[in-house]
Steps between C-alpha positions, in 0.01 A plus 500: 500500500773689409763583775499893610685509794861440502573349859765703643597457838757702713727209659806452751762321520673323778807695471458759268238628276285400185488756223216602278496896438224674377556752225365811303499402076605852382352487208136460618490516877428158561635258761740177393649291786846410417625165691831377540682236757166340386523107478263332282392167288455475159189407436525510102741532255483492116339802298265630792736396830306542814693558875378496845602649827310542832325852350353342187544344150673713216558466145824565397581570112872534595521155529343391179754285339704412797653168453670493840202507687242197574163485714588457875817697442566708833583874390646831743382758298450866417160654307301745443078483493283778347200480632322663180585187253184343409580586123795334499396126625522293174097371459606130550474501863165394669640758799602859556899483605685816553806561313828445619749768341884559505529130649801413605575145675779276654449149559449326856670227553306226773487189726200271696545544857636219694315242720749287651339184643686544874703654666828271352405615152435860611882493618606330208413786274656750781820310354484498156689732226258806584771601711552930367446741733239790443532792609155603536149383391156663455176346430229744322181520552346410129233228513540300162358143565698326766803708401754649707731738347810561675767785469881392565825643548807245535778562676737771272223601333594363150294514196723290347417152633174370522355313763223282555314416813298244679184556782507204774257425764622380831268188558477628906381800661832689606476620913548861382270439221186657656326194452534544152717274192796618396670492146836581390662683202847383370663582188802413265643620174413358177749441171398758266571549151474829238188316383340480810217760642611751753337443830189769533597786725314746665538878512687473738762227437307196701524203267159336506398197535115335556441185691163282420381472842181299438637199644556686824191623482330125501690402778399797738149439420510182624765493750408813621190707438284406220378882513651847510803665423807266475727649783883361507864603534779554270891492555773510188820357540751824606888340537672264732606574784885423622388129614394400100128539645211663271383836622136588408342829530123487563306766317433843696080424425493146696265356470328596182161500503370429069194450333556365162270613223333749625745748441705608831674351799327622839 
């Protein structure tokens, strides 16, 4: 059966807000919805490239003959969808897809969460070279998978180093926890190169950055609760303090409450 309805879903985000806009086609008075600070997967690529994002699946033309890309890719993107396209869906495809227009993408660069086996290897990585401050950190509300996509800013607010970042789970539940695990965010810079891809950015000026939290996921169903939302607490390494100590600032929404797939966080 062909697919009619395009899923479209008005959605928060921890800290800020998701866009999708709804708009008026001059021409013949008909709605498109125009997306943007929009992760997604590639689904596809090759002459009929195929992407995904919480909403739906979309063709995309644009990206016919993009060598950069690969299936699995992670993609921050920009598009618009007609919602009167039919005609233009190439007859190969067993199922309808709306059209993707104007798209526009950076890619997202990402990391596994990390399970430390105890509380000695938890502190080990608290140790290690991921040792930048950031400044601040958001975590949107887009349901991809086990995905997390995360919005930084790093201390001075450059654009001109880029950073990379790792998710670790304390192994114990913390006293101010509320009863719930615990991971931490720490960053550093990377060596880049003119060759290199610039880090995806959103409108405005987080550097993103998803984390694969599936492994998480497996261990709170069965250290846990095997049902429900997965509830926990995040904190992102913030400075030292004038002892050489680690400061970490716990996010404002502690602790979050998520439901993964089914396309919000409670």
């Amino acid at each position: 059966m062909m697919q009619k309805d395009l899923k479209i879903f008005g959605f928060s985000v921890i800290l800020l807000f998701l866009f999708t806009s709804c708009l008026k086609n001059e021409d013949n008075g008909k709605p498109f919805y125009y997306f943007y600070d929009e992760p997604a997967a590639v689904i596809q690529t090759g002459d009929y490239p195929l992407i995904r994002n919480q909403s739906d699946e979309f063709y995309v033309p644009g990206l016919a003959g993009d060598t950069l890309l690969k299936e699995g890719d992670l993609l921050w993107t920009s598009f618009i969808v007609d919602l009167d396209n039919e005609k233009e869906l190439p007859p190969i495809f067993s199922k309808f897809y709306y059209t993707a227009k104007y798209f526009k993408y950076q890619i997202v660069d990402s990391a596994r969460a990390i399970l430390p086996a105890d509380t000695a290897a938890f502190r080990s990585y608290l140790s290690d070279d991921y040792s930048a401050p950031i400044e601040s950190s958001v975590l949107y509300n887009y349901t991809i998978d086990s995905l997390w996509f995360f919005g930084f800013q790093q201390d001075g607010r450059s654009n001109q180093v880029r950073y990379t970042y790792e998710l670790i789970l304390n192994p114990e539940i913390e006293k101010t926890g509320n009863s719930y695990p615990t991971l931490y965010i720490r960053s550093k810079p990377i060596n880049t190169s003119p060759g290199n891809l610039k880090p995806a950015y959103s409108r405005d000026g987080n550097m993103i950055f998803a984390f694969d939290a599936a492994g998480f996921v497996d261990y709170y169903r069965k250290a846990i609760s095997p049902t429900g939302p997965v509830r926990f607490n995040l904190k992102y390494k913030n400075g030292v303090d004038s002892n050489g100590n680690d400061i970490y600032r716990a996010f404002m929404s502690n602790p979050i409450s998520w439901r993964f797939g089914v396309g919000k966080s409670d």
